[in-house]
C-alpha positions as YAML, in Angstrom:
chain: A
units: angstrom
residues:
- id: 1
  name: UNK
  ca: [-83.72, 23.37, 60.28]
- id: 2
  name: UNK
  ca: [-83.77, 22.52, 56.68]
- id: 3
  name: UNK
  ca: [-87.40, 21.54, 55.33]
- id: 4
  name: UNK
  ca: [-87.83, 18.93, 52.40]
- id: 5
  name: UNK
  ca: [-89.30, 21.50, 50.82]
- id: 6
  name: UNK
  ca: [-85.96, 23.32, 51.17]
- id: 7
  name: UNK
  ca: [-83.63, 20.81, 49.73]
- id: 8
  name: UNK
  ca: [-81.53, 21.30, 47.27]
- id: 9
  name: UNK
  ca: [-79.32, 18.81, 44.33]
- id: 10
  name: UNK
  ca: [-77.50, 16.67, 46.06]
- id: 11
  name: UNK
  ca: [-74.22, 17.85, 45.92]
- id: 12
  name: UNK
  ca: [-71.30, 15.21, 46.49]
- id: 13
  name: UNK
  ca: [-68.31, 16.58, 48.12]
- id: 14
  name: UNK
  ca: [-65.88, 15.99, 44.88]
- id: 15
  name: UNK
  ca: [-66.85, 15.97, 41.27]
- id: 16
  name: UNK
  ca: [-64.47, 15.12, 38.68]
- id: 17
  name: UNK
  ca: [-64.61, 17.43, 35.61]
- id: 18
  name: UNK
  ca: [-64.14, 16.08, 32.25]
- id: 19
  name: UNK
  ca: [-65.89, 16.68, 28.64]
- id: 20
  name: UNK
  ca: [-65.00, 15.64, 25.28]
- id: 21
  name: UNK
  ca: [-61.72, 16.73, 25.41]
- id: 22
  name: UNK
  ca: [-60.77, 14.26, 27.32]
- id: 23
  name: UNK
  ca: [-62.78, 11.34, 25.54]
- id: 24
  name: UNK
  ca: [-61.22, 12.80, 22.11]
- id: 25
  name: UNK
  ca: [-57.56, 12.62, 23.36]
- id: 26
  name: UNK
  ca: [-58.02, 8.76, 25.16]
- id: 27
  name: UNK
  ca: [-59.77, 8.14, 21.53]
- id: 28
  name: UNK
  ca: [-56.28, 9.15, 20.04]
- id: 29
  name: UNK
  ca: [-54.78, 6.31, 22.08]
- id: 30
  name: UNK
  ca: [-57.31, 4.11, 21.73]
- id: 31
  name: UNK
  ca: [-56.53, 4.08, 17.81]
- id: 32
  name: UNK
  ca: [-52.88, 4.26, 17.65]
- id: 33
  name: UNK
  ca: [-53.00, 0.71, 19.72]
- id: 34
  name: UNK
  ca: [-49.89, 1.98, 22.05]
- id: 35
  name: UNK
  ca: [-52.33, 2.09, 25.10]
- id: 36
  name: UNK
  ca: [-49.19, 1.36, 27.89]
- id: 37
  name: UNK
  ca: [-46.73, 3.77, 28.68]
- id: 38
  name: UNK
  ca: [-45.21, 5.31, 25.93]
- id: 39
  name: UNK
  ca: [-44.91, 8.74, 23.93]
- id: 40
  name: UNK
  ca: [-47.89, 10.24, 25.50]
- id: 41
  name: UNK
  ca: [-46.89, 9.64, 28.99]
- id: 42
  name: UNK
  ca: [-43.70, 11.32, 28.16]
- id: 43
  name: UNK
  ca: [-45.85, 14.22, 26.67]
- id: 44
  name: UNK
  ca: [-47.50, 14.38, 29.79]
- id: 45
  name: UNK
  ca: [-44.82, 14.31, 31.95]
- id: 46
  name: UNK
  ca: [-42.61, 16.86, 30.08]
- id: 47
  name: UNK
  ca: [-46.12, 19.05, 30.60]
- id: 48
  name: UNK
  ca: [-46.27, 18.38, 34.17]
- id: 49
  name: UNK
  ca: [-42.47, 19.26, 34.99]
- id: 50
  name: UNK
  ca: [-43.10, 22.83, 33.42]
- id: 51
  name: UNK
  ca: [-46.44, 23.17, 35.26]
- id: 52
  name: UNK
  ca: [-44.02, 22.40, 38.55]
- id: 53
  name: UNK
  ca: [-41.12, 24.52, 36.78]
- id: 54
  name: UNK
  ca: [-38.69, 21.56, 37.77]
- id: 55
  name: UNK
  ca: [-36.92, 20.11, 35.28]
- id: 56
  name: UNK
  ca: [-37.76, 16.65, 35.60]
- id: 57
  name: UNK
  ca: [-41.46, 14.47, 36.13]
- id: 58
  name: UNK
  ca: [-41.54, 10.98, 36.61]
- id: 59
  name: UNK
  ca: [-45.49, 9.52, 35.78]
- id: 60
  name: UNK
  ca: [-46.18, 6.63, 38.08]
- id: 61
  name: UNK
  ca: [-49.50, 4.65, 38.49]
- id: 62
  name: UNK
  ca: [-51.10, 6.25, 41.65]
- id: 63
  name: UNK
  ca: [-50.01, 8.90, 44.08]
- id: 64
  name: UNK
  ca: [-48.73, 5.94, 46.26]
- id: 65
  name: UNK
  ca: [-46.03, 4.19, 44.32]
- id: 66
  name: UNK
  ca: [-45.19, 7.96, 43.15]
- id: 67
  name: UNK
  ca: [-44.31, 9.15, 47.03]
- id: 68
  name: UNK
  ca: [-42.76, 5.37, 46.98]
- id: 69
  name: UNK
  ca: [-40.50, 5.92, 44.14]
- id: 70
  name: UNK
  ca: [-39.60, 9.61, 45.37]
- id: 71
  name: UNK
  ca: [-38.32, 8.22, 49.02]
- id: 72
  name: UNK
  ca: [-36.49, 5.43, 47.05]
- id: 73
  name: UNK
  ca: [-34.66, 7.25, 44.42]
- id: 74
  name: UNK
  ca: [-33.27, 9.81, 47.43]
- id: 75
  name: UNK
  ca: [-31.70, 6.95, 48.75]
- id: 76
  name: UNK
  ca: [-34.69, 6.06, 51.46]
- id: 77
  name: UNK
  ca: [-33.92, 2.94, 52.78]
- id: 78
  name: UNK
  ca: [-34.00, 0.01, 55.46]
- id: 79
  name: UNK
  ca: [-33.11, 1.76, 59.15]
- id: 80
  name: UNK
  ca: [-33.58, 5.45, 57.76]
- id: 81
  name: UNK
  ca: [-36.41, 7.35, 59.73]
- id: 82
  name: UNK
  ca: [-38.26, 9.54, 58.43]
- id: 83
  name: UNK
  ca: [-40.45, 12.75, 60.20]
- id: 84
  name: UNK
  ca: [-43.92, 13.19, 58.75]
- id: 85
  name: UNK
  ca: [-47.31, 13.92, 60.04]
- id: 86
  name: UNK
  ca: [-49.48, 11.51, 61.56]
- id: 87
  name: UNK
  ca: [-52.66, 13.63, 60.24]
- id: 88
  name: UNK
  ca: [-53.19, 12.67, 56.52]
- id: 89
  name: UNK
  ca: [-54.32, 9.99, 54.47]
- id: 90
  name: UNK
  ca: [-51.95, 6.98, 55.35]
- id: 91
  name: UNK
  ca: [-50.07, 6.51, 52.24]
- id: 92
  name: UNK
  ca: [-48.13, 8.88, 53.18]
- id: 93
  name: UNK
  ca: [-46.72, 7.22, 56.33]
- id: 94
  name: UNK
  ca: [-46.95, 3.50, 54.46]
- id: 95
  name: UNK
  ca: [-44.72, 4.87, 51.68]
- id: 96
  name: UNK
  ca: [-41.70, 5.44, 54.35]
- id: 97
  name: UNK
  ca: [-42.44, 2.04, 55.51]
- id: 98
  name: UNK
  ca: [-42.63, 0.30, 51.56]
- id: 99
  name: UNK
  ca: [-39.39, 1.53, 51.86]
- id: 100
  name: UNK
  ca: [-37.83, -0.54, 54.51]
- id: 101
  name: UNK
  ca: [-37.40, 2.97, 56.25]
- id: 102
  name: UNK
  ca: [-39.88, 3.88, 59.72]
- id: 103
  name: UNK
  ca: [-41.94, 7.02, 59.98]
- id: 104
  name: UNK
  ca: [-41.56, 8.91, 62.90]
- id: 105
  name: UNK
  ca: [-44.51, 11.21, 63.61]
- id: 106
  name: UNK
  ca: [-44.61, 15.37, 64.86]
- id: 107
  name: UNK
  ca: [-47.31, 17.05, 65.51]
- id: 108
  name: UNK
  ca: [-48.99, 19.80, 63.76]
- id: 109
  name: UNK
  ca: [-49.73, 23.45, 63.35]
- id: 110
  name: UNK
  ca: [-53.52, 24.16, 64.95]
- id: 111
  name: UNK
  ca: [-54.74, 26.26, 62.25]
- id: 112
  name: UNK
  ca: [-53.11, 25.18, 59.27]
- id: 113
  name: UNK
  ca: [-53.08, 21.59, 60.03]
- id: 114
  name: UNK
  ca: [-50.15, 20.47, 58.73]
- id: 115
  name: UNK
  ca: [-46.45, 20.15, 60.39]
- id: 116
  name: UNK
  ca: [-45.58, 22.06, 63.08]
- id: 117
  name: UNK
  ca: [-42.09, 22.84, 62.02]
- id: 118
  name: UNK
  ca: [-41.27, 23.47, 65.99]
- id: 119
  name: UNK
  ca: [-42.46, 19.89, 66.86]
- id: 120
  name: UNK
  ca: [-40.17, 18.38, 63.56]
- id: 121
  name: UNK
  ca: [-37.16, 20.12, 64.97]
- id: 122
  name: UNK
  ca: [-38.12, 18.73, 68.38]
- id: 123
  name: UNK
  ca: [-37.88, 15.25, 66.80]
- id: 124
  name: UNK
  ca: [-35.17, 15.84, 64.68]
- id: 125
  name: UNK
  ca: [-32.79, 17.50, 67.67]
- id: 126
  name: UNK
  ca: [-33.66, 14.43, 70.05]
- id: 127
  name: UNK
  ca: [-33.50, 11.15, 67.72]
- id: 128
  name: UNK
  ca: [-31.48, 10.01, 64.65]
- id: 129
  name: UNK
  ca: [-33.64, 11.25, 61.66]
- id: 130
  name: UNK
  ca: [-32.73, 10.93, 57.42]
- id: 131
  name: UNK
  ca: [-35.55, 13.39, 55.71]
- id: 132
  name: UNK
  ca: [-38.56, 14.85, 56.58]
- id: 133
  name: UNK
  ca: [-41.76, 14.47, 54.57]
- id: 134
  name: UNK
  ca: [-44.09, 17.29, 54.68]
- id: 135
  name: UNK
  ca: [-47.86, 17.02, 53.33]
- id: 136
  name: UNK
  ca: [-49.52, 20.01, 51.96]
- id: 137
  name: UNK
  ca: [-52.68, 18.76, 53.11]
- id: 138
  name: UNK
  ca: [-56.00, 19.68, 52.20]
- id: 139
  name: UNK
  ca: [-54.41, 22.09, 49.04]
- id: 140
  name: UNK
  ca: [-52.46, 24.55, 51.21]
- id: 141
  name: UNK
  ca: [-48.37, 24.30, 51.31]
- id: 142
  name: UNK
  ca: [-46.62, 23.46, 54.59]
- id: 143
  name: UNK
  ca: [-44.29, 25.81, 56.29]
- id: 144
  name: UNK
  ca: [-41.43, 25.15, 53.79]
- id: 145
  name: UNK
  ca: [-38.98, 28.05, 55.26]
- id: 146
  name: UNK
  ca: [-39.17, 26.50, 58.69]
- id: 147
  name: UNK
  ca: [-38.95, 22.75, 57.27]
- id: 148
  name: UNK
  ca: [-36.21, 23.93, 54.63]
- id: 149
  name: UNK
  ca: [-34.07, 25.21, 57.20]
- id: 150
  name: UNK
  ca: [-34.44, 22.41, 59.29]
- id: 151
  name: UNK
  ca: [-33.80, 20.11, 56.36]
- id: 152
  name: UNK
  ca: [-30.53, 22.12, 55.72]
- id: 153
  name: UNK
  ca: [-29.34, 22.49, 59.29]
- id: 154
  name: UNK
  ca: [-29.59, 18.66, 59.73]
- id: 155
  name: UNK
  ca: [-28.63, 17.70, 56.27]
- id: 156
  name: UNK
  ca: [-31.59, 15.86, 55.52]
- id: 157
  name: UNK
  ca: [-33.70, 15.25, 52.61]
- id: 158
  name: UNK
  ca: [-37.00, 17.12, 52.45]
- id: 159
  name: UNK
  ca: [-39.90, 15.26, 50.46]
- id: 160
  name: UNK
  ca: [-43.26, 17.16, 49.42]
- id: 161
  name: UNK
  ca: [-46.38, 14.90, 49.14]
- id: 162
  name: UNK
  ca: [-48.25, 17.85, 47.24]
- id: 163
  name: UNK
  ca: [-50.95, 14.49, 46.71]
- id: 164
  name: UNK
  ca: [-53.64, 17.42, 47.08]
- id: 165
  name: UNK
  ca: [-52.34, 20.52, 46.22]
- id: 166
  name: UNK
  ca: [-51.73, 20.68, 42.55]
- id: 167
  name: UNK
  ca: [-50.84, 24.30, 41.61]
- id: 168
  name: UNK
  ca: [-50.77, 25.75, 45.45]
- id: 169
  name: UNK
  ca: [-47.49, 27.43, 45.93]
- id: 170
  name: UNK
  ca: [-45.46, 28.98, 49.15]
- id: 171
  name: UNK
  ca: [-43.61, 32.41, 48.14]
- id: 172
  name: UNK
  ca: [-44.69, 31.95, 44.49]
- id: 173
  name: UNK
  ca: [-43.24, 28.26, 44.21]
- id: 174
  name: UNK
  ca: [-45.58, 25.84, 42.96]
- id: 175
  name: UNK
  ca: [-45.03, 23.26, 45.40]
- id: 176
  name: UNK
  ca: [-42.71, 20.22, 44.53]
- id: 177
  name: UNK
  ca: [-40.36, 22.18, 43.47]
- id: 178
  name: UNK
  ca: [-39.69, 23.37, 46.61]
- id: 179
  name: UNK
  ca: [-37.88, 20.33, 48.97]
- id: 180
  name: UNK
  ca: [-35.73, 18.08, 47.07]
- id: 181
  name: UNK
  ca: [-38.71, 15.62, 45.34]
- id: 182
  name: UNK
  ca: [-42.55, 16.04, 45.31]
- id: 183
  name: UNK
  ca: [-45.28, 13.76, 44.65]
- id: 184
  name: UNK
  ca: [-48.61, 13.80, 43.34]
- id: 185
  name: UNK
  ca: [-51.41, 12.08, 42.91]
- id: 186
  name: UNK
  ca: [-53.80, 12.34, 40.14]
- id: 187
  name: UNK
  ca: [-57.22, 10.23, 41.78]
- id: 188
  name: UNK
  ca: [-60.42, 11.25, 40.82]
- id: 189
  name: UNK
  ca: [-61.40, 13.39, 44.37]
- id: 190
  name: UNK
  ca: [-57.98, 15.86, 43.26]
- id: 191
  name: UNK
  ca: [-57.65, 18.82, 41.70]
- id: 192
  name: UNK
  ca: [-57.20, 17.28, 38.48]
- id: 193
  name: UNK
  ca: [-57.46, 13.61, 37.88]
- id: 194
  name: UNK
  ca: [-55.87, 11.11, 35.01]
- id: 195
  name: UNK
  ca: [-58.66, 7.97, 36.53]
- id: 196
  name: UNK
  ca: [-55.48, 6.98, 38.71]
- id: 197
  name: UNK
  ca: [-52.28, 8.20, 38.40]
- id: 198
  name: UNK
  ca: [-49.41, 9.98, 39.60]
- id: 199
  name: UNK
  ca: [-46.07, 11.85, 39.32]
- id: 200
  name: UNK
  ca: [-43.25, 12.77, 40.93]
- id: 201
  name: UNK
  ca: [-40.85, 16.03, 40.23]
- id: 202
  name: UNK
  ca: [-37.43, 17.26, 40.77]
- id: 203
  name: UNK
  ca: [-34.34, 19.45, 39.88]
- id: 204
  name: UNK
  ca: [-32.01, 16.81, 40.50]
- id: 205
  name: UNK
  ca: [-31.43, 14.71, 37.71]
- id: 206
  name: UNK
  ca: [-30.02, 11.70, 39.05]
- id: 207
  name: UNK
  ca: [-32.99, 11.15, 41.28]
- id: 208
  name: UNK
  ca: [-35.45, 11.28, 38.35]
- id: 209
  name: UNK
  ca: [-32.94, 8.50, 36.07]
- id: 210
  name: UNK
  ca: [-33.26, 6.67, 39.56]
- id: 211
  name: UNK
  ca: [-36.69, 6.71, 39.90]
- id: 212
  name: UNK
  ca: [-37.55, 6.03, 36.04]
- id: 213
  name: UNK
  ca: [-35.56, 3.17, 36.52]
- id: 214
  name: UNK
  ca: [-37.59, 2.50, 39.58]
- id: 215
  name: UNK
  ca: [-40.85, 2.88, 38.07]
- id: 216
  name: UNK
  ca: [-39.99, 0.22, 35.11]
- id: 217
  name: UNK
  ca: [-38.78, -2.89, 36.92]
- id: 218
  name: UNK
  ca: [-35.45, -1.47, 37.55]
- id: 219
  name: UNK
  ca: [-34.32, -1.37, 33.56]
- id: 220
  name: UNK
  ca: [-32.19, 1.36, 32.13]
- id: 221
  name: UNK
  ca: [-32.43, 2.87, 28.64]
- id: 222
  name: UNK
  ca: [-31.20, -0.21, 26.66]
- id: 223
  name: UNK
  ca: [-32.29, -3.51, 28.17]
- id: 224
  name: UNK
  ca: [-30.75, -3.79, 31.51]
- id: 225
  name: UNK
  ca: [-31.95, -4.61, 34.85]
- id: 226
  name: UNK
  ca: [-29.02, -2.66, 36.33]
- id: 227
  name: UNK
  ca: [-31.36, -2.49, 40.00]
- id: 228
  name: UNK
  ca: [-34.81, -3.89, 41.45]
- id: 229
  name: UNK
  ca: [-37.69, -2.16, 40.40]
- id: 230
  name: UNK
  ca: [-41.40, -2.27, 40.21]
- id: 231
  name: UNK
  ca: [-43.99, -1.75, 37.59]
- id: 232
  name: UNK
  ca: [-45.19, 1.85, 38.57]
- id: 233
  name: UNK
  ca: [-45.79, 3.14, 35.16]
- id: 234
  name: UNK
  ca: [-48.62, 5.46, 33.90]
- id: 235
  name: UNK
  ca: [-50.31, 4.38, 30.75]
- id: 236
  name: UNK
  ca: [-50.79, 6.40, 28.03]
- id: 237
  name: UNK
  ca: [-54.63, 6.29, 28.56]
- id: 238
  name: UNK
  ca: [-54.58, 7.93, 31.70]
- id: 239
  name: UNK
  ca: [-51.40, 10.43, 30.53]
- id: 240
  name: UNK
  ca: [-54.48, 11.19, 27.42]
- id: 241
  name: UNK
  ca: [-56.74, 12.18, 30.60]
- id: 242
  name: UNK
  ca: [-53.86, 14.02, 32.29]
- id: 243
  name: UNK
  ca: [-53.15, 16.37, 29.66]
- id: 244
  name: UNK
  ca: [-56.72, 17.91, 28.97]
- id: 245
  name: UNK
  ca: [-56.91, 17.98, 32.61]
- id: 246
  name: UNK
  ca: [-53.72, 19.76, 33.25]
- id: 247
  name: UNK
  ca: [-55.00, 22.17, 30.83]
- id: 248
  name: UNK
  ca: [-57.74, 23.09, 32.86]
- id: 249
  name: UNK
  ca: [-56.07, 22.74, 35.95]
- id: 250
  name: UNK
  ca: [-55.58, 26.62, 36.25]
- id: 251
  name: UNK
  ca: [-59.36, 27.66, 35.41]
- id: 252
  name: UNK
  ca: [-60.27, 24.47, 38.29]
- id: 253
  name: UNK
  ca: [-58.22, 25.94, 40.72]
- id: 254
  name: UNK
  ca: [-59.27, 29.90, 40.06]
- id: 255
  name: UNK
  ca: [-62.96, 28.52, 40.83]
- id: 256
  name: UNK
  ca: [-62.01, 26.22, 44.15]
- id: 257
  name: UNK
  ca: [-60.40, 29.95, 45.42]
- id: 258
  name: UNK
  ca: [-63.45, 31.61, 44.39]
- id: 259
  name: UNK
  ca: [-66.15, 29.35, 45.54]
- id: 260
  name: UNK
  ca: [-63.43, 29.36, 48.98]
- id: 261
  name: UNK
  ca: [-63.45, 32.60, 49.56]
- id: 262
  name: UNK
  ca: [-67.13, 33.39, 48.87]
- id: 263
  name: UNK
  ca: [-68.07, 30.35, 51.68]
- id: 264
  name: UNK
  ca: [-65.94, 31.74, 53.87]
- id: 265
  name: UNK
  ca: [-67.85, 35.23, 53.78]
- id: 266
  name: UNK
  ca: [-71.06, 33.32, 54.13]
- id: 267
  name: UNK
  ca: [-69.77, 31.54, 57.19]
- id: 268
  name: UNK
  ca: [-68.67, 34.69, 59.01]
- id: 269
  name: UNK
  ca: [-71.09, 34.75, 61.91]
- id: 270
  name: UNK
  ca: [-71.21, 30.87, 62.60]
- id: 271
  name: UNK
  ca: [-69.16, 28.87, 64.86]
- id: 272
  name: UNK
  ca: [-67.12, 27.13, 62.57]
- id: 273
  name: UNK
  ca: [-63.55, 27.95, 62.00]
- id: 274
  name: UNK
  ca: [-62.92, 27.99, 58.49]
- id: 275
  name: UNK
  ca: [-59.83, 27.29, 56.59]
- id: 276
  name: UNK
  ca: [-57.11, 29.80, 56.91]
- id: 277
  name: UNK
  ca: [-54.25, 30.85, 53.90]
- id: 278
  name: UNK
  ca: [-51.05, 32.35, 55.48]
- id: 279
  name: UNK
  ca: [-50.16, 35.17, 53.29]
- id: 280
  name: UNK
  ca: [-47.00, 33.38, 51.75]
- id: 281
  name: UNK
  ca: [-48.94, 30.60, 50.59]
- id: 282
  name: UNK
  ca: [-51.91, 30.03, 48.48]
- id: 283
  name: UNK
  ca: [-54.30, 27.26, 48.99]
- id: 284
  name: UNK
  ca: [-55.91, 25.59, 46.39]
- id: 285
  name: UNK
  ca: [-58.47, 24.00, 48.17]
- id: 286
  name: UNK
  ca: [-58.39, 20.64, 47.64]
- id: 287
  name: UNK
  ca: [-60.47, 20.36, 50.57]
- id: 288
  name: UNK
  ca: [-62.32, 23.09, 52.49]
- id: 289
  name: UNK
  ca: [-62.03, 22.14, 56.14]
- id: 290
  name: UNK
  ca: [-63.67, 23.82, 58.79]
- id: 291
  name: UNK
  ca: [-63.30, 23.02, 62.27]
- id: 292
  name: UNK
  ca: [-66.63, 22.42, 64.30]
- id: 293
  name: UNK
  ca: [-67.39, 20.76, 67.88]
- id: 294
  name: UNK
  ca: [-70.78, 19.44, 66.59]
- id: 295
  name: UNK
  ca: [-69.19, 18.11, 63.78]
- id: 296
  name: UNK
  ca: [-72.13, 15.28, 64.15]
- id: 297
  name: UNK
  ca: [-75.27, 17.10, 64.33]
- id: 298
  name: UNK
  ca: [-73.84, 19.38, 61.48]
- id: 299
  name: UNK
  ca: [-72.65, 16.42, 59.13]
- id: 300
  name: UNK
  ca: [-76.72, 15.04, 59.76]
- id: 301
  name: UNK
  ca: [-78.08, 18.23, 59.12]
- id: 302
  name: UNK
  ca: [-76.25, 19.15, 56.14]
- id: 303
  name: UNK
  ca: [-76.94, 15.58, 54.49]
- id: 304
  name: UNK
  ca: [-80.49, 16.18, 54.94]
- id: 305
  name: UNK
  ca: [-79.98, 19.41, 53.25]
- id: 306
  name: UNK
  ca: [-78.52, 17.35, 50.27]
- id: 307
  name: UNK
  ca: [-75.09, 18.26, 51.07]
- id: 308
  name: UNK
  ca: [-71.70, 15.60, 51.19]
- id: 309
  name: UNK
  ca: [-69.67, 16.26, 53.52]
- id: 310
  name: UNK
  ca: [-66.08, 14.07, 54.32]
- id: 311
  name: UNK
  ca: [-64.07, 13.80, 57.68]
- id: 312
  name: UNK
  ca: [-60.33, 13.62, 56.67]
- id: 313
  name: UNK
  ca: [-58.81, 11.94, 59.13]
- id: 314
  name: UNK
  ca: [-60.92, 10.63, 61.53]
- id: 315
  name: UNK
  ca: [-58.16, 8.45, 62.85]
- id: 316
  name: UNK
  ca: [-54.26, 9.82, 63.26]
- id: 317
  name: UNK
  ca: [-51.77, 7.74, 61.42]
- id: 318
  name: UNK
  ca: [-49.93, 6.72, 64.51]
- id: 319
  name: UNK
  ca: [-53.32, 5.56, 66.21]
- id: 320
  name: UNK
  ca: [-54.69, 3.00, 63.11]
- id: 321
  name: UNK
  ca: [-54.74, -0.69, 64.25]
- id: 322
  name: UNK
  ca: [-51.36, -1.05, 61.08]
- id: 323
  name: UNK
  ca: [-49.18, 1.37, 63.26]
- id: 324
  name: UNK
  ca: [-50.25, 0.26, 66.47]
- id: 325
  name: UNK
  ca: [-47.41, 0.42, 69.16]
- id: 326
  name: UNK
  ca: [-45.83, 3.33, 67.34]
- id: 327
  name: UNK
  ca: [-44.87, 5.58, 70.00]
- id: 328
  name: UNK
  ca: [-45.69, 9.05, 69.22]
- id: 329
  name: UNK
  ca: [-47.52, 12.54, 70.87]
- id: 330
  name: UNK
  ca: [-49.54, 14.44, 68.99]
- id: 331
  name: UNK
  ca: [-52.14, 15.91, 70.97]
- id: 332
  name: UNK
  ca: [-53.34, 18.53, 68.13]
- id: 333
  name: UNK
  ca: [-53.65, 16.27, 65.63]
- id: 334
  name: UNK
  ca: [-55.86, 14.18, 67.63]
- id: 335
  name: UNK
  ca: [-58.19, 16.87, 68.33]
- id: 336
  name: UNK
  ca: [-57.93, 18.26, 64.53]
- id: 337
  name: UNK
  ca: [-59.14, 14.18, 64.10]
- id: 338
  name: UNK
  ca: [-61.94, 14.98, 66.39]
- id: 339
  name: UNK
  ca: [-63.58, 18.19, 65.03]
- id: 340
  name: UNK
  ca: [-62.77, 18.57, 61.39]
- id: 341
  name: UNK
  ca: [-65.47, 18.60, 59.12]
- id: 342
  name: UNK
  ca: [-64.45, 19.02, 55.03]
- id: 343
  name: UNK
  ca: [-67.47, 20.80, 52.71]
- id: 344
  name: UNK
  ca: [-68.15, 21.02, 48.96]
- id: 345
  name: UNK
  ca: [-66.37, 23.70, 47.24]
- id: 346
  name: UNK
  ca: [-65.34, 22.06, 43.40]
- id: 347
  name: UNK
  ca: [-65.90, 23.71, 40.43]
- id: 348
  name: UNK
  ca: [-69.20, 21.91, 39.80]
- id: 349
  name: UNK
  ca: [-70.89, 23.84, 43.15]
- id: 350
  name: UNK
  ca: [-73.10, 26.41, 42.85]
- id: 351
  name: UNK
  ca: [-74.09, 29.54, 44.83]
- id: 352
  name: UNK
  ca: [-77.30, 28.16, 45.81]
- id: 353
  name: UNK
  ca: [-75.74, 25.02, 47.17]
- id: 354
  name: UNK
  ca: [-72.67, 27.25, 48.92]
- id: 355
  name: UNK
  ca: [-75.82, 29.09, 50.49]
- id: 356
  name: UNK
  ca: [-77.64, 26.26, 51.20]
- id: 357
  name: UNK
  ca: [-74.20, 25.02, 53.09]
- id: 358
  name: UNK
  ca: [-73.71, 28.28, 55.13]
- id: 359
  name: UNK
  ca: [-77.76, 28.73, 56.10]
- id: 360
  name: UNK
  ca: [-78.11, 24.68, 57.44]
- id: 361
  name: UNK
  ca: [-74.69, 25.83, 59.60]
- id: 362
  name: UNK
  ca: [-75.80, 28.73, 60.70]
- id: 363
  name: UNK
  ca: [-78.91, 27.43, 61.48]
- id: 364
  name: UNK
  ca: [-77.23, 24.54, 63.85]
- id: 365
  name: UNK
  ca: [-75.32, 27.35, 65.29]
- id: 366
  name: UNK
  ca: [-77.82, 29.27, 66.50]
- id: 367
  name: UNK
  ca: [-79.38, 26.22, 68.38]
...
């Protein structure tokens, strides 16, 4: 067991990363007195669309109302159903439902935890269905051959919430680029981070003038309220943030994979199951999950070592008191809810604390 002599820094399980460069750039705005959205949300999301290579972002204020506008400006509407998965933070099912459209939940993949492409066709053969929305969760892409092909057999409209995966990519895509709209989010806890913040992207060009549109009470370029909208935008503070950040997105992401892959070395002889990166995809570890049984006695062990530690999701979608009498199965899911256990591996870790990490589990077990 870990000692109080042994404790380390407390290390909080994320850490967002930012340094003059971003204070000097908000400073810009800040001066020029244009602090809503304006040229340097454009900036950003011209940035953002190469980073994606699609040809079109859309900036939005959060990664909610940016998976909101994406569903909407494909059309998404009252009576449409969409297929997601009930094991992910729950914007991504209460999106569908802003919509007017219902989610209707699959289960997913054991290992990589996120749709089980066999389940979606299940769902998709057996009820009426309009798109699919696949999460990348955790920073590693979904199955987007299976899902694609579905999509395509089915003619329905596939939707990537890449909320947590900025920069992973399936085949050498960068996700969102991949199904026929992604969306991000830029929160603090991700990858990279504009305060709050998000964005979606696309090749098709009607969906981004629809979503624009969306995003800015409905208005078109001259001063027209041609549909209803909402005010999603991004300010140009938080597009200031986004750029630096976007900058070092690649360098953030090289050290999540390192400080990844060295953990999982350390954790070779425990009984954990680590994360796992099918060879067509690579994760960027937004999160590195690990599967555990004691997932108690290791979270309380690890905390007194000074370590954070998160459990995301502790609850499936379908089974939170908001969706209650949804009927869905998803018996893996459930038991993902049960025994996953997310660890510290941002940029602003250390080896000692990744050591500290792998000892306090080996150490529990070995009990």
């Amino acid at each position: 067991m870990v000692t109080g002599d042994e404790r380390v820094r407390s290390v909080d399980i994320a850490a967002p990363q930012l340094d003059d460069r971003e204070s000097a750039r908000v400073a810009e705005v800040v001066e020029s007195g244009r602090l809503a959205a304006g040229e340097t949300v454009t900036e950003f999301e011209t940035a953002f669309a190469e980073f994606c290579a699609t040809d079109h972002a859309v900036a939005t204020s959060n990664g909610t109302t940016a998976l909101h506008t994406a569903l909407h400006a494909l059309g998404i509407g009252d009576g449409d159903r969409v297929v997601t998965t009930p094991f992910s933070f729950v914007a991504s099912a209460n999106a569908i439902r802003f919509c007017g459209a219902e989610p209707v939940f699959a289960d997913i993949d054991p290992e990589t935890y996120n749709l089980d492409p066999h389940a979606v066709e299940s769902v998709v053969r057996d009820q009426e269905i309009d798109a699919i929305l696949a999460v990348h969760l955790y920073g590693l892409p979904g199955d987007m051959d299976h899902l694609g092909d579905i999509a395509d057999a089915y003619d329905l409209a596939l939707i990537e919430d890449a909320a947590q995966a900025h920069g992973a990519r399936h085949d050498g895509r960068p996700v969102g680029s991949i199904g026929d709209v992604g969306a991000f989010s830029f929160y603090p806890t991700k990858n990279m981070t504009t305060g709050e913040g998000g964005a979606l992207v696309t090749d098709r060009e009607g969906v981004a003038e629809r979503a624009a549109r969306f995003v800015n009470h409905g208005r078109d370029d001259s001063y027209r309220h041609v549909e209803l909208g909402h005010n999603f935008r991004m300010t140009n503070l938080a597009a200031a943030i986004g750029l630096v950040q976007l900058e070092k997105l690649p360098q953030f992401n090289r050290a999540r994979r390192a400080n990844a892959a060295e953990l999982t070395d350390l954790l070779e002889d425990t009984s954990v199951i680590p994360p796992v990166e099918p060879v067509e995809r690579r994760h960027v570890y937004h999160q590195y999950t690990v599967r555990t049984q004691r997932r108690d006695v290791l979270r309380e062990e690890l905390s007194a070592a000074g370590i954070d530690t998160g459990v995301y999701y502790p609850t499936p979608i379908h089974e939170q008191p908001a969706y209650r009498g949804t009927d869905a199965s998803a018996p893996v899911a459930g038991r993902a809810a049960e025994e996953v256990l997310s660890l510290p591996i941002h940029p602003a870790t250390t080896e000692a604390d990744r050591r500290t990490i792998a000892r306090t589990i080996s150490e529990v077990s070995h009990e």
